[in-house]
C-alpha positions in Angstrom: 107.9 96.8 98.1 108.4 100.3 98.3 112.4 102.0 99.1 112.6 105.5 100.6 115.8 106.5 101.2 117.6 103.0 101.0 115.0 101.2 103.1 112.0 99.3 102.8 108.4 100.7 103.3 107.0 97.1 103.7 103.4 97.3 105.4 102.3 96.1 108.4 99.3 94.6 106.2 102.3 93.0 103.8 103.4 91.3 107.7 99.6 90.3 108.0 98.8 88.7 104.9 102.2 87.2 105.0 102.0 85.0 108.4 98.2 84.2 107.3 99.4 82.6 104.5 102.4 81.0 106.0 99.5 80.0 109.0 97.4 79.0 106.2 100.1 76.9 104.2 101.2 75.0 107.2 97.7 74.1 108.5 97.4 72.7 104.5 100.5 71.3 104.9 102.2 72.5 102.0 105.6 73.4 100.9 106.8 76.5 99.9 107.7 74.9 96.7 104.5 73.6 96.2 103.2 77.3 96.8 105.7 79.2 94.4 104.9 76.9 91.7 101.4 77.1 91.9 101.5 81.0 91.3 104.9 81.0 88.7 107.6 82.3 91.4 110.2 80.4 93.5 110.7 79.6 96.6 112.3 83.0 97.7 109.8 84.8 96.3 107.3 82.9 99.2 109.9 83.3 101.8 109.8 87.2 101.3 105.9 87.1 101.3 105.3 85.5 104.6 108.1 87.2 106.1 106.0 90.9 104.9 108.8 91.9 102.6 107.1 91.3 99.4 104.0 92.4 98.6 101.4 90.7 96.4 99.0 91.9 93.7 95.4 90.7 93.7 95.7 88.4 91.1 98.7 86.7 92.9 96.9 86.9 96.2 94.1 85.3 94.7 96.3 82.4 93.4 98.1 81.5 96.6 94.5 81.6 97.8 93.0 79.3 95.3 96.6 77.2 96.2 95.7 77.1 99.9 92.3 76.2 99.2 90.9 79.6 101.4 89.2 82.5 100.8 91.6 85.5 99.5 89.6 87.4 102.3 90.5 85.5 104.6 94.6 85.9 104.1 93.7 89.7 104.3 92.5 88.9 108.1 93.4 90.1 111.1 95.8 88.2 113.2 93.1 86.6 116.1 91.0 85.6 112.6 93.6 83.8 110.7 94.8 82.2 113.3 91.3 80.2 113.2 92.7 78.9 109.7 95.2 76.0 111.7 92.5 74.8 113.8 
């Protein structure tokens, strides 16, 4: 997450790949414990992500990915497409 002038530059792809995974997570049915240990952060740390105010790297993207059992692409989605991952 990036600050300018006291406040956050958080993307609007940070927002995106955040509610995928959250869509993703709850369509696996898994905690966000279950998801911060997987990948070595707590619990916060997931919170902030789905909610777009944390960024990930690749190589954490790709472990909540592996985690969720999807694609990395696919967390990196549009909206219409990840909503496809619940059904």
């Amino acid at each position: 997450m990036h600050k300018a002038r006291g406040r956050s530059l958080n993307t609007g792809l940070d927002r995106q790949v955040g509610a995928n995974i959250r869509r993703a997570r709850q369509a696996a049915r898994l905690s966000q414990d279950a998801i911060a240990v997987a990948i070595g952060v707590d619990r916060s740390a997931i919170s902030r992500i789905e909610r777009g105010l944390q960024g990930l790297n690749v190589r954490r993207l790709q472990l909540v990915a592996l985690a969720l059992g999807v694609g990395a692409v696919s967390l990196n989605e549009s909206e219409s497409y990840a909503a496809d991952l619940g059904d």
